[in-house]
N, C-alpha and C positions, 0 to 999 in steps of 0.2 A: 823385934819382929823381922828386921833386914835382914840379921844375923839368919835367922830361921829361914827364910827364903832362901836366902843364898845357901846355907847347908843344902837344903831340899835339891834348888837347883842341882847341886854340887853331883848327889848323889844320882837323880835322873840320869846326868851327863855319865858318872861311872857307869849307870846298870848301861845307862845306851852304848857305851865302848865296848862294855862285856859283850852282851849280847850282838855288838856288831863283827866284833872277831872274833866268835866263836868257831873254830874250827869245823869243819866236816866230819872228824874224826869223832867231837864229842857227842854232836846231832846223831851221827848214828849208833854209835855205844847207848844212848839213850834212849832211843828207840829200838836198841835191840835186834836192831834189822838194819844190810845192806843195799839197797834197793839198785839194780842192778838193769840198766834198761839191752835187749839183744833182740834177734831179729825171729822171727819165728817159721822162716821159710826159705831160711837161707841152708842146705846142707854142707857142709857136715857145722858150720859154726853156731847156728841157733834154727832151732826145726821142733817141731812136735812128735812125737814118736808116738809110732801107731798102735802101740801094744799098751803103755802103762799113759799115753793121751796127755803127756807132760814135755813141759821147753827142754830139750836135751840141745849138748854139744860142747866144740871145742873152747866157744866163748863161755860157756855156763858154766865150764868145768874151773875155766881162770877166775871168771867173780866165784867163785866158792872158795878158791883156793885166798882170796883176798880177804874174803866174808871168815875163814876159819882164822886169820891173823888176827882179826878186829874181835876175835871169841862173839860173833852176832849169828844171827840166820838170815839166809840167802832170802831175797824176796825177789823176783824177776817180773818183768815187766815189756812188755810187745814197744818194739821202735821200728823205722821205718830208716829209709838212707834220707828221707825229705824232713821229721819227726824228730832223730834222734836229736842236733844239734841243741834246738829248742826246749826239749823235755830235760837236757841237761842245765840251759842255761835258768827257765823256771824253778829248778830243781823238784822236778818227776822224778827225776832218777838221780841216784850219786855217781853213778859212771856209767858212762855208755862202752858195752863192747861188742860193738856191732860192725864187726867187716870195717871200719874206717879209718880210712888212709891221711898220714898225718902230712898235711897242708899249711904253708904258712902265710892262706890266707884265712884257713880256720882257725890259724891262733888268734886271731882279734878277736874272738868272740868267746872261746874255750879253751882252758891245756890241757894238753896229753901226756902218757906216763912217756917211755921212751916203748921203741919199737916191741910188741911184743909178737909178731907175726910178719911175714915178708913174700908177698908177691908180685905178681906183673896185671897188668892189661893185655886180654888178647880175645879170640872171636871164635866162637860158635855157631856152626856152620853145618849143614848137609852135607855127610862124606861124600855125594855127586855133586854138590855142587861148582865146584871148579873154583871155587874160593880159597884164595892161598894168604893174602894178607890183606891189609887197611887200602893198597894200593888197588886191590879189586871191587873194591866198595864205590866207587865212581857214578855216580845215577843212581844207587841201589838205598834201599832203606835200611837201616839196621838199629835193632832195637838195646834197649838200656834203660834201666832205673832212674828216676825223678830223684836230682839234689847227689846224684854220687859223682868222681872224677870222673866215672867213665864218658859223662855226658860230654866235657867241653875234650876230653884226651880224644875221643875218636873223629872230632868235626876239626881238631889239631892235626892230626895224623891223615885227617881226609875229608878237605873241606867242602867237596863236590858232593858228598853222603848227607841223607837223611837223615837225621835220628828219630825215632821213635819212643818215647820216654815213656813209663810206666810205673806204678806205686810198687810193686814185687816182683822178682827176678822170675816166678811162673810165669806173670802175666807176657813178660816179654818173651817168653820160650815159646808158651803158646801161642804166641804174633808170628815165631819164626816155624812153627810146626803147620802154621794155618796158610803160611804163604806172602802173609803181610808184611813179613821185614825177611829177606836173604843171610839174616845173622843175627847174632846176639852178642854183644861187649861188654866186658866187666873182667874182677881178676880171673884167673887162670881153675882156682878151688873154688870159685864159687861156682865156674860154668863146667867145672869135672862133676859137682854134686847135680849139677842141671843133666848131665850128660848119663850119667851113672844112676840115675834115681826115673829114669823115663826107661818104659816098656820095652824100649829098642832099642840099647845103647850103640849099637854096630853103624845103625843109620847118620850116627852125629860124629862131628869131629873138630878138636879145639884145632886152633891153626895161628900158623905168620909168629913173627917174631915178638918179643916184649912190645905192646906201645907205650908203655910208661909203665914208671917203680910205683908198686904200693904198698910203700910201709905203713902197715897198721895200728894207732895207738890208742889206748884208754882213753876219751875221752871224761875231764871233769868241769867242775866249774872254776874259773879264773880266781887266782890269787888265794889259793890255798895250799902254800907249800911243803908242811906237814902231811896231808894225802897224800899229794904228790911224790913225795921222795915215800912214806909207806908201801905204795903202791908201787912203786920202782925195786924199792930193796925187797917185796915180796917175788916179784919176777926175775929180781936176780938171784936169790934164796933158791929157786924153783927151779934154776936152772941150774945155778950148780950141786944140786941135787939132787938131780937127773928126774924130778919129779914134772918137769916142764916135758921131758922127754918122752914120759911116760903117758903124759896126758893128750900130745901130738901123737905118738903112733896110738894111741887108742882111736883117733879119726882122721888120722894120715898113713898109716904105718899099711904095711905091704900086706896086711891080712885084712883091707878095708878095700872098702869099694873105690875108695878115693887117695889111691896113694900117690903121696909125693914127698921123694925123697928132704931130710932137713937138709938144707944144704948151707944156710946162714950161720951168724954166731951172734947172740945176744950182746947189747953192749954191756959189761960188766965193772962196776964201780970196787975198786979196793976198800 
């Protein structure tokens, strides 16, 4: 009968190792599905498009190209810059690729592939307004998204400044269009789609120099380094490829409303 116990035991302990280190790779082969969380209001990287009423963009196009490695189908999923964190470490989602800039005090809680996008910080502004950098923000408010860098880089860069925080980069546009905040901060392409996607582009103007680097990384859930390096070597596939290329100038490239030139280089593993 001990004998018997102790098999029993034996075997519980194996199923629970299995099922404790089961990879992410094979949860989603299994299920047949990527589940991919981005943002839905962010142009050009995650936005609804007003014609076919579906998540389009430069991040949806990366989880596809990740989702077509794994032989699954793409499932997407609405996150927030406050959201995303959390729905990855829950596991909502298998990767978040939502505009987020790799921090290393987000590694204590998530990893990231390596950089696959490269921006800055900087402000949007009324082309009258006489707003030239972070240095004229002194007394004024200026608005920004709930849980992203931009929150503590701009009260860094200008500690005399208000922020104004908000759930979605509209919400803050429409604070600076309504009068309530003299600007808007975040990266550079996110406030070009803010700038370029509104009725008057003439009226707005990004300005001032970098305030801080945002490199952008996949966000996963800790301690799965099989994804991880998957999800790297499909971004380096992708670039040298030139398919990485091709997927940027479709929503950066000089026949878009939102161009800007690549001017980085992938990091590349031999």
């Amino acid at each position: 009968m001990k004998r018997f116990v102790l098999m029993a035991l034996t075997l519980c302990l194996v199923l629970a190792c299995t099922t404790a280190f089961a990879g992410k790779i094979d949860d989603i082969k299994a299920r047949g599905a990527l589940v991919c969380g981005v943002k839905d209001s962010v142009v050009p990287f995650g936005f609804v498009d007003q014609d076919s009423s579906q998540l389009v963009g430069f991040d949806v196009d990366i989880c596809r190209a990740i989702a077509k490695e794994l032989g699954v189908e793409l499932q997407l999923k609405t996150v927030t810059s406050s959201t995303r964190i959390p729905m990855v470490v829950n596991g909502q989602v298998d990767i978040a690729a939502a505009t987020m800039t790799h921090k290393h005090a987000r590694d204590e809680v998530i990893d990231f592939s390596i950089t696959y996008f490269m921006d800055g910080q900087k402000l949007l502004v009324a082309k009258d307004s006489g707003i030239k950098s972070a240095a004229d923000l002194a007394g004024k408010k200026v608005a920004t998204v709930k849980g992203s860098t931009s929150e503590k880089n701009i009260k860094t860069a200008q500690p005399k400044t208000r922020v104004l925080s908000f759930d979605e980069y509209p919400q803050a546009f429409l604070a600076l269009k309504q009068g309530k905040a003299v600007a808007v901060t975040t990266d550079s392409t996110i406030l070009l789609g803010l700038k370029n996607s509104a009725p008057d582009p003439s009226k707005w103007a990004i300005v001032g120099d970098y305030i801080a680097a945002e490199p952008y990384g996949l966000g996963i859930a800790e301690n799965d380094s099989d994804f991880r390096d998957l999800i790297n070597k499909v971004l380096n596939d992708l670039w040298r490829s030139g398919e990485y290329q091709k997927i940027y100038n479709k929503w950066f490239g000089k026949d878009t409303n939102y161009y800007l030139p690549l001017t980085w280089q992938m990091e590349l593993w031999p």
